[in-house]
C-alpha positions as CSV (number, residue, x, y, z in Angstrom):
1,X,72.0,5.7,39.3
2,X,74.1,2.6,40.8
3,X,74.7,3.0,44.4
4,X,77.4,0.2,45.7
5,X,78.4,0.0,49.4
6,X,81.8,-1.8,50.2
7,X,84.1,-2.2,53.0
8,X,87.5,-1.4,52.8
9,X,90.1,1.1,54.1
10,X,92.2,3.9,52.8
11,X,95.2,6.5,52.5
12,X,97.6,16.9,50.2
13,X,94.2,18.5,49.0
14,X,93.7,18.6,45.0
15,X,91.1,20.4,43.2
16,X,90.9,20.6,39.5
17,X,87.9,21.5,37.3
18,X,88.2,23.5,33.5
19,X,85.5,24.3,31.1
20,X,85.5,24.5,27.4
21,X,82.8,26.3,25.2
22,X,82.9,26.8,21.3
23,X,80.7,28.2,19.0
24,X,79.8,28.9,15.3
25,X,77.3,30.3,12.6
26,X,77.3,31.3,9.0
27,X,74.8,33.5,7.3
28,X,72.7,33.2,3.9
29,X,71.8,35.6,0.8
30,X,69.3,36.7,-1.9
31,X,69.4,36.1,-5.9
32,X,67.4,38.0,-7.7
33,X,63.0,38.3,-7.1
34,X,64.1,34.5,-6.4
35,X,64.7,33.9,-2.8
36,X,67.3,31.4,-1.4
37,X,68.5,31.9,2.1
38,X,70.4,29.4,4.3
39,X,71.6,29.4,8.7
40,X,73.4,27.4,10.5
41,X,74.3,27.2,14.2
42,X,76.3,25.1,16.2
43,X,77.5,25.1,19.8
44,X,79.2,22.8,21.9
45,X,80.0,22.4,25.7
46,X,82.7,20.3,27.7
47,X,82.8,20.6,31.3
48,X,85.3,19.1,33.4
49,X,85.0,19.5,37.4
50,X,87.2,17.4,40.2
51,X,87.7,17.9,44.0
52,X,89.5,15.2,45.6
53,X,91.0,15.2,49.6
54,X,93.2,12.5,50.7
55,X,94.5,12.3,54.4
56,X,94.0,14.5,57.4
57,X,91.3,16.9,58.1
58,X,90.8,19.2,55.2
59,X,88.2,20.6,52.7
60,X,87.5,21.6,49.4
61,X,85.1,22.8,46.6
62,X,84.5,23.5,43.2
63,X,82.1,24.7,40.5
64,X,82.3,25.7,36.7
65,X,79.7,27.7,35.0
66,X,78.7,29.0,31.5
67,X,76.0,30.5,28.8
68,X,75.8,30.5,25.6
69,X,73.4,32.2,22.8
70,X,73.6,33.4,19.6
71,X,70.8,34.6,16.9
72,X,70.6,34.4,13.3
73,X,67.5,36.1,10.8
74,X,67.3,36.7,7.1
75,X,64.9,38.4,5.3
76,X,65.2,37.9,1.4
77,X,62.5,39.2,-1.5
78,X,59.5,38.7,0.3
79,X,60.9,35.8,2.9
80,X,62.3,35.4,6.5
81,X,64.1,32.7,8.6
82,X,64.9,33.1,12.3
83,X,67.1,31.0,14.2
84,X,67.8,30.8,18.3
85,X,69.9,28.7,20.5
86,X,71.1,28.8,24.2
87,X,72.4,26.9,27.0
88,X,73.5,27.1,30.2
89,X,75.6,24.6,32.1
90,X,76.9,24.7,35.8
91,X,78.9,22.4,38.2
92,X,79.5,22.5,41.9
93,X,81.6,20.0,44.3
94,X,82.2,20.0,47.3
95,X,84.4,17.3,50.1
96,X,85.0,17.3,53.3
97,X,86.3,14.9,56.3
98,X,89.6,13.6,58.2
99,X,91.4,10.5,56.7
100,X,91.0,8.5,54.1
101,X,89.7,9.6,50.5
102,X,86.9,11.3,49.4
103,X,86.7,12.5,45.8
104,X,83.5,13.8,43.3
105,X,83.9,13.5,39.8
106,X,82.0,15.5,37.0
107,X,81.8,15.1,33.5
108,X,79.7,17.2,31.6
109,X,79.1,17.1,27.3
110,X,76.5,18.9,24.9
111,X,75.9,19.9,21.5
112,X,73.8,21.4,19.6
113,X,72.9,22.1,15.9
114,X,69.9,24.2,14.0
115,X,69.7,24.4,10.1
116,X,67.2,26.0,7.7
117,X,67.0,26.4,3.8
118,X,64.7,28.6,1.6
119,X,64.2,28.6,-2.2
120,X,61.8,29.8,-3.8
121,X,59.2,32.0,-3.1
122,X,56.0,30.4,-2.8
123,X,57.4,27.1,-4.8
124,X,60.5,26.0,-3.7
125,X,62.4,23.9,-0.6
126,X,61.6,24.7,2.8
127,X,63.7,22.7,5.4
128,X,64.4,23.3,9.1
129,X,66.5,20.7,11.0
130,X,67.6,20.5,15.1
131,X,69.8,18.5,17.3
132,X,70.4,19.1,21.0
133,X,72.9,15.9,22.5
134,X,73.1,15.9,25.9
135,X,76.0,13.8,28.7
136,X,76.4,14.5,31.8
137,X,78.4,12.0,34.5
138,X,78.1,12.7,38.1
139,X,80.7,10.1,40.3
140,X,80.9,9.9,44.4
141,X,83.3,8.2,46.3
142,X,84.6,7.9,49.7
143,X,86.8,5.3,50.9
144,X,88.3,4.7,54.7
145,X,87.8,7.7,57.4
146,X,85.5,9.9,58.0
147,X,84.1,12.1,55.1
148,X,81.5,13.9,53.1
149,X,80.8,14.5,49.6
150,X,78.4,16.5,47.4
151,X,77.9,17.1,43.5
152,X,75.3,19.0,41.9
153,X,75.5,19.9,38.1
154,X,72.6,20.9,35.6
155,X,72.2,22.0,32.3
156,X,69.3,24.2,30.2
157,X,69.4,24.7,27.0
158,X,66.2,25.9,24.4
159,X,66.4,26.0,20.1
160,X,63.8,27.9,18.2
161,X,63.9,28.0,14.2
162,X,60.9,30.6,12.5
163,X,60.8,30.2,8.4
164,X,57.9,32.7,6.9
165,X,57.4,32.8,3.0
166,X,54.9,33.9,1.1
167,X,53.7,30.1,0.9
168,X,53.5,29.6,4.6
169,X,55.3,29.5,8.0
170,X,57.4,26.8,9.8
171,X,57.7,26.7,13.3
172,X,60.1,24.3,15.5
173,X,61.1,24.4,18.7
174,X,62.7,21.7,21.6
175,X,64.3,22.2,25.2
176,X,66.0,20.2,27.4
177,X,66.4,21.0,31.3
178,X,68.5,18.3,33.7
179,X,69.5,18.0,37.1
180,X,71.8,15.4,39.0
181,X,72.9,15.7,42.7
182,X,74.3,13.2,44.7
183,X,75.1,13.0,48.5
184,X,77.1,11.0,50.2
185,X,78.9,10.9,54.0
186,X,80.4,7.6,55.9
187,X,82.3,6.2,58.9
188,X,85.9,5.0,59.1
189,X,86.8,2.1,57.0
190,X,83.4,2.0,55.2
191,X,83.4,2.9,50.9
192,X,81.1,4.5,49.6
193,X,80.1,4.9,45.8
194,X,77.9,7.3,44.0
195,X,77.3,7.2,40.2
196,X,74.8,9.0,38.2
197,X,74.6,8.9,34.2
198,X,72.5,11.0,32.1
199,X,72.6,11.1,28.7
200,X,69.4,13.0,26.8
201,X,69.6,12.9,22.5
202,X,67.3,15.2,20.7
203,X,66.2,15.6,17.3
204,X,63.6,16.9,14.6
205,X,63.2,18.2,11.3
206,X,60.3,19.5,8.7
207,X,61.1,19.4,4.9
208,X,58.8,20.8,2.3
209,X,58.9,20.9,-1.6
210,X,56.2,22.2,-3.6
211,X,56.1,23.5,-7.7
212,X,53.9,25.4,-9.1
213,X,50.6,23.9,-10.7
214,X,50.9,23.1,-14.8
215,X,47.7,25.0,-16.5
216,X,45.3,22.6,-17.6
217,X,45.0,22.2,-20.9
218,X,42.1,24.0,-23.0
219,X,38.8,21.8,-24.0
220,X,38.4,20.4,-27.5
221,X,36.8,22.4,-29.5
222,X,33.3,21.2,-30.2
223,X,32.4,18.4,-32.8
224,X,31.9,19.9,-36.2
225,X,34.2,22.9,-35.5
C-alpha cells in the first residue's frame, strides 16, 4: 500500500463498473484394457469497477460480483481422475462529499488452470498440473472539497485434482483468499491518495512415470550340466 498526502485544489456524477467471466474444459477417453484419460480446465476473471463525483453535493456507489465452478471426472478400465475449480470475486465503491473530486478505482484479474494425464494402468504417466494467478488494484483519490471514499474488493477461489489407478493415488490441492479495503475522507483543498496492489501467483505440479519390472534372468545351470 502507498499512501501520499498532497495539497492542492479541485473542479456531473459518473459511475461505471463491468465484469467479464470466461470459462472452458474438454474431456478425455479409454483405449482398449489400456487406460489413457486426459482434463483440462480453465477460467478466467476481469473485473472492472469505477465511481467517480465531481462538483456539488452528490453521491454514488458501485459493486460487481461473480462465481464460477465447474467439475470434470473420468473413470477408464480400472482408473479415475477428478478435477474441481471455483472462484468467487466481488467489488463495492462507494463516494460521497460536496466539491471537488473524489473518485475509487478497481481493477480486478484472475486465472486459473488444472491439467491431469493417465496412461497406463499400473505402468504408465501420471501427471497433474495447477495454476491460480491472481491481480487485484484498489486506487483512492480525493482532491479539493470535502469528500469521502470507500473500496472494498475480495476474491476466493479453491482447485482440487484426485487421479486413482490401480498403481496408486494423487492428490493436489491449493486456495487463495484476498481482501483489500481502503478508506479515505478530507477537508477542502487537501488530496488525498489511496493505492493498494495485490498480486498472488500460484503453482504446482506431480509427474510420475513408472514400467513394468524386466524378469530376471534364470541361473546358470550348474557346472558339469
Amino acid at each position: 500500500m502507498r499512501n501520499r498526502f498532497i495539497l492542492c485544489a479541485a473542479v456531473i456524477l459518473l459511475s461505471c463498473s463491468s465484469t467479464l467471466a470466461t470459462i472452458g474444459h474438454c474431456g478425455g477417453h479409454s483405449v482398449g484394457r489400456f487406460t489413457t484419460i486426459g482434463q483440462d480446465q480453465d477460467f478466467s476473471i476481469g473485473g472492472f469497477n469505477m465511481v467517480k463525483r465531481v462538483g456539488g453535493c452528490s453521491r454514488a456507489e458501485s459493486e460487481n460480483a461473480v462465481n464460477v465452478g465447474q467439475c470434470q471426472a473420468a473413470h477408464a478400465a480400472g482408473s479415475a481422475a477428478l478435477q474441481k475449480q471455483a472462484g468467487k470475486i466481488a467489488q463495492n465503491a462507494s463516494v460521497s462529499g460536496v466539491g471537488g473530486t473524489t473518485k475509487v478505482l478497481q481493477d480486478a484479474s484472475v486465472e486459473g488452470l488444472q491439467d491431469q494425464t493417465i496412461k497406463g494402468r499400473r505402468h504408465g504417466l501420471r501427471a497433474q498440473n495447477q495454476s491460480l494467478n491472481l491481480e487485484l488494484d484498489n486506487v483512492l483519490r480525493k482532491s479539493g472539497g470535502i469528500g469521502k471514499a470507500q473500496g472494498t474488493q475480495s476474491f476466493v477461489g479453491r482447485q482440487r485434482q484426485i487421479q486413482i489407478t490401480p498403481g496408486g493415488i494423487g492428490v493436489s490441492t491449493q486456495s487463495v483468499e484476498a481482501e483489500q479495503s481502503a478508506k479515505i475522507a478530507g477537508s477542502p483543498c487537501s488530496t488525498v491518495i489511496v493505492n493498494n496492489s495485490l498480486d498472488v501467483q500460484m503453482g504446482q505440479s506431480q509427474t510420475i512415470s513408472t514400467a513394468p519390472s524386466k524378469p530376471s534372468p534364470p541361473p546358470p545351470p550348474p557346472c558339469g550340466k
